[in-house]
C-alpha atoms as one frame of an Amber mdcrd trajectory, in Angstrom:
protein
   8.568  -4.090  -8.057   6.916  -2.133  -5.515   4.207  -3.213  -3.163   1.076
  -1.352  -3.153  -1.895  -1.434  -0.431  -5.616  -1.677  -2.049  -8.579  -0.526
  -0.239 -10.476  -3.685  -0.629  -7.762  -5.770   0.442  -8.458  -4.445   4.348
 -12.101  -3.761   4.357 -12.697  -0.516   2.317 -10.668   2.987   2.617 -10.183
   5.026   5.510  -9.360   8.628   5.474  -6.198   9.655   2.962  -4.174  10.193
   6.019  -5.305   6.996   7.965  -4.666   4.746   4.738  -1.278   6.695   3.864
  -0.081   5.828   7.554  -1.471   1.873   7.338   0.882   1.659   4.580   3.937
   3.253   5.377   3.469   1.861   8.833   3.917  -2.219   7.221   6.199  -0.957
   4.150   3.979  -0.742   1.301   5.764   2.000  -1.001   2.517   2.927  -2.775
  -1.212   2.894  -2.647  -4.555   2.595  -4.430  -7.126   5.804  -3.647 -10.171
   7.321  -4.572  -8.804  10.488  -6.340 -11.806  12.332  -5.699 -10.903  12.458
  -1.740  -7.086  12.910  -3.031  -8.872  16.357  -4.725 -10.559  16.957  -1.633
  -7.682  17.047   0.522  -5.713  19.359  -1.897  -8.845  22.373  -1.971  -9.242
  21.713   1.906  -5.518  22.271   2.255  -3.202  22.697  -0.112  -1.269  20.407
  -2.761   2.042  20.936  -0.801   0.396  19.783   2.002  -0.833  16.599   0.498
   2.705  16.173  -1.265   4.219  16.170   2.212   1.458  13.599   3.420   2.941
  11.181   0.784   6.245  12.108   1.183   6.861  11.861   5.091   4.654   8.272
   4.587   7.227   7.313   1.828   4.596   6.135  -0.112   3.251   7.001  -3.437
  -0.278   7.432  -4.799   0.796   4.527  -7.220  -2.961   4.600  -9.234  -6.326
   5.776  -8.660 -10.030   4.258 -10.109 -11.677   6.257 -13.403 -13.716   8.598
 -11.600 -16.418   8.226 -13.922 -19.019   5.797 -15.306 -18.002   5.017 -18.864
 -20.282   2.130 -18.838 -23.860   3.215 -19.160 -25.797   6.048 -20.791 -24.573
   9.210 -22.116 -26.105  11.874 -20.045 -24.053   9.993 -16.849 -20.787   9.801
 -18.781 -21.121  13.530 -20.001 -21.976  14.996 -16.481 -18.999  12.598 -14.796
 -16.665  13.426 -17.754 -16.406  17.270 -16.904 -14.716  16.917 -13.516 -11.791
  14.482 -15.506  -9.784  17.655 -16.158  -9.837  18.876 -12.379  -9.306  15.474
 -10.419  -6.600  14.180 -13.169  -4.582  17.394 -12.387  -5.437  16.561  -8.599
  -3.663  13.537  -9.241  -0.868  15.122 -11.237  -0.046  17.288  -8.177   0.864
  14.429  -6.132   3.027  12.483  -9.159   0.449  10.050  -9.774   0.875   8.914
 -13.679  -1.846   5.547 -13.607  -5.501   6.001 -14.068  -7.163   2.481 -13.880
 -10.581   0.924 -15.106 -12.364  -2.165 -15.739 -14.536  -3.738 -18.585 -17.753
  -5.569 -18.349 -17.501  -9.057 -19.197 -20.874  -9.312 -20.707 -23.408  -7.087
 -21.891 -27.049  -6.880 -22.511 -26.826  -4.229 -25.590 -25.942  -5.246 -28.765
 -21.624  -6.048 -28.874 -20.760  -3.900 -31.948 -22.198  -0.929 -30.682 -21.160
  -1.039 -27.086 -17.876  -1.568 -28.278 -17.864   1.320 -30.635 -19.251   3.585
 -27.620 -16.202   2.016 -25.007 -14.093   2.875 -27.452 -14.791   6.296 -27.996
 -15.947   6.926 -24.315 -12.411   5.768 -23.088 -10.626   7.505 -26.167 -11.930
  11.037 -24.914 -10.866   9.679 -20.982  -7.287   8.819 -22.536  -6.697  12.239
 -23.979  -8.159  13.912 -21.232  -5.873  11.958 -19.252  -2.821  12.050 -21.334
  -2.303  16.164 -20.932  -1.063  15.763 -17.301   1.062  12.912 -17.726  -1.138
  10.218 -16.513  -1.678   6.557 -18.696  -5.163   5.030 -18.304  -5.080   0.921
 -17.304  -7.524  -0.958 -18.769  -8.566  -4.578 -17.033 -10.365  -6.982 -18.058
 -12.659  -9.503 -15.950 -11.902 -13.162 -16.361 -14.317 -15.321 -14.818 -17.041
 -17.146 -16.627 -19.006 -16.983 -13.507 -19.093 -13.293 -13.680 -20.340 -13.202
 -17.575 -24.020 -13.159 -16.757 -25.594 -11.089 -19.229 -26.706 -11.528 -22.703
 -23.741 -10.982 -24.826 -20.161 -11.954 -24.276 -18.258  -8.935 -23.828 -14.216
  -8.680 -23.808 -12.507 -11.149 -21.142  -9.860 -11.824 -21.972  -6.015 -10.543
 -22.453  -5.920 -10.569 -25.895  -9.588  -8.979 -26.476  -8.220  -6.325 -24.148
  -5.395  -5.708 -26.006  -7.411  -5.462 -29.297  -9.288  -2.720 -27.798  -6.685
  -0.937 -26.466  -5.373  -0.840 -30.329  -8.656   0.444 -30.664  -8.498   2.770
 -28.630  -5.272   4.270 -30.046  -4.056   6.300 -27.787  -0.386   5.949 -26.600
  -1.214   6.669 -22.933  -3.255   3.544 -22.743  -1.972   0.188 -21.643  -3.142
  -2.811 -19.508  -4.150  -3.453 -15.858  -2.475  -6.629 -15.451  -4.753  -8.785
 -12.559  -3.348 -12.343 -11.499  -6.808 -13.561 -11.355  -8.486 -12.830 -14.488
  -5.229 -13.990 -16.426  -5.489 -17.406 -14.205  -9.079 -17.735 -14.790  -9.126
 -16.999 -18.632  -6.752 -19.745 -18.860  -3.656 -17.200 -18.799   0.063 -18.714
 -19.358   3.784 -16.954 -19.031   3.925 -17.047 -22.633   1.218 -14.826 -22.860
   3.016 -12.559 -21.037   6.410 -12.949 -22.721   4.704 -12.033 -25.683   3.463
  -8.483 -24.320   5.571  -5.729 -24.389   6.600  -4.159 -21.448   5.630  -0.572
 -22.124   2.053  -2.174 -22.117   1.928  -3.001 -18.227   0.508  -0.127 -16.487
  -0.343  -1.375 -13.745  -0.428  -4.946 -11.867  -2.907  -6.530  -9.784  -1.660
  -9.258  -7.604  -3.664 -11.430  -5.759  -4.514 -15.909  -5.739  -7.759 -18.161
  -6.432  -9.122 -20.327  -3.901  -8.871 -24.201  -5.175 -11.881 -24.926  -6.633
 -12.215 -25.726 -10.792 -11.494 -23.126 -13.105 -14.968 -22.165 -14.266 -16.596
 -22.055 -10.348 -14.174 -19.483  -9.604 -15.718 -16.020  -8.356 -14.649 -12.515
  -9.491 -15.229 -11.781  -5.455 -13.581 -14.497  -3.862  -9.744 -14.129  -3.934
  -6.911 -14.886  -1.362  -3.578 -13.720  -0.800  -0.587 -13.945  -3.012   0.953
 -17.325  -2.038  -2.179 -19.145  -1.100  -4.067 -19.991  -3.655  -3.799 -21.946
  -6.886  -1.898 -19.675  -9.399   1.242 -19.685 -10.528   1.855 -16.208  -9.241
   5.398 -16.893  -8.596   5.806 -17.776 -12.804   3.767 -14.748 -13.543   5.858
 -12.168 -11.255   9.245 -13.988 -12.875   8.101 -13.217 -16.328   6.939  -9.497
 -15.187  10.553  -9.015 -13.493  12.332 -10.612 -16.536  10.790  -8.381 -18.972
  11.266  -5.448 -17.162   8.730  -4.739 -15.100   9.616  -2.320 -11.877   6.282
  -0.837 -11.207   3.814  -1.261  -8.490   2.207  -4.842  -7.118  -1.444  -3.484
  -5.980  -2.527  -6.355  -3.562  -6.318  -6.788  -4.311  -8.720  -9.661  -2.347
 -11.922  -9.671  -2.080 -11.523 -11.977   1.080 -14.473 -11.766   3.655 -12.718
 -13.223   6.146  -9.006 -11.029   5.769 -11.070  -7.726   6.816 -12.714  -8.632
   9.939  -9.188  -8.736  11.399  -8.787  -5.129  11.036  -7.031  -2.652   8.589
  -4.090  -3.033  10.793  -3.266  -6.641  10.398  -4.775  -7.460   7.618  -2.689
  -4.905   5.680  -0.138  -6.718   7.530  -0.811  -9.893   6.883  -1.109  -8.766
   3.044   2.283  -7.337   3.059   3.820 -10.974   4.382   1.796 -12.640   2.047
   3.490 -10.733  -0.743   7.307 -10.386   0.694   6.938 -14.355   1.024   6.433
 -14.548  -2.342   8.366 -11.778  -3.583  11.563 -13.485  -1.678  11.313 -17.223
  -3.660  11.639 -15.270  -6.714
């Protein structure tokens, strides 16, 4: 399994170079980045010039956000959804094959047909996606905290895996997060029972100790610090197969003020630690 640096874990991203160095300079063998600025970097320069950036870091772009908003009304997912083609071949230039994106865990429109419009909405992404090699993550968001609107939308594993079936497109599979399994009440047999081709992608990251349904979608530690079993849950990911990347992502407020520097450090120990009792 291969460590990966997330932007939010030190404070936001810096410039692809900056965050490229930051993690080959405290071993991370991948990273999490805005594709759009990935795109950028490519027309500003060329895409063997951002394959070498990569490549002399010894990092990978391991995964990059949906760059669109899937979400809300038509007109915005139309007008995001014709630059899909351009930035997922951006990402295809540099080897990146995970797309990643998150559901809302509540909604205020009525739950059949916002689900029949997330469905289709990511269907076309998945497709879009799917013609240069890249599978689209989807995660859902586990804390009843964070369910504040009308309706009860999917939050859980097995909602998300329903609609990925839904979705039914072989490119699609799951963003794995620590935290919304933990707070959705997740176990290792949950995950035994999950086949392996389904885990995209991995977020890794702990809970602060406080009860179970207090817990906020914005308030995570490190690996190793918290109150999850993240030691059981990387055991049953490495026992079923699981070699991909370990995206570090905190929403800590207090990890970023010490800088990118060592708190990208700090993450990586926080991980290795953890990795090493394995």
């Amino acid at each position: 399994m291969i460590p990966c640096l997330n932007p939010v874990t030190t404070g936001g991203s810096r410039s692809l170079e900056e965050f490229v160095a930051l993690a080959s300079k405290h071993g991370f063998g991948g990273i999490d980045y805005d594709i759009t600025r990935v795109a950028e970097v490519i027309q500003q320069n060329s895409a063997d010039a951002a394959r070498e950036l990569f490549a002399a870091g010894g990092v990978q772009l391991a995964a990059f956000g949906l760059p669109l908003e899937f979400r809300k009304d038509e007109a915005k997912f139309k007008e995001d959804f014709r630059s899909l083609a351009r930035l997922a071949a951006a990402a295809r230039e540099v080897g990146c094959t995970r797309c990643c994106t998150w559901l809302p865990p509540s909604t205020d429109e009525p739950v059949a047909e916002f689900t029949c419009r997330v469905v289709r909405r990511l269907r076309e992404c998945a497709k879009t996606l799917a013609d240069d090699g890249i599978r689209l993550a989807v995660e859902w968001v586990g804390p009843a905290t964070a369910r504040t609107r009308k309706h009860d939308f999917i939050h859980t594993l097995d909602g998300d895996l329903d609609l990925i079936a839904a979705i039914n497109q072989p490119n699609v599979g799951l963003l794995f997060d620590s935290f919304h399994w933990f707070t959705t009440g997740g176990t290792v047999r949950q995950i035994d029972a999950v086949p392996l081709e389904m885990f995209v992608h991995v977020h890794v990251n702990d809970a602060p100790d406080r009860p179970l349904d207090q817990q906020m979608d914005l308030e995570r530690v490190l690996p190793g610090e918290g109150i999850i079993d993240v030691k059981g849950m990387l055991r049953a990911l490495r026992k079923k197969g699981y070699d991909g990347f370990l995206s570090i992502e905190t929403f800590d407020k207090e990890l970023p003020k010490l800088g990118p520097d060592a708190a990208a450090q700090k993450a990586k120990s926080a991980l290795d630690r953890v990795l090493a009792e394995l």
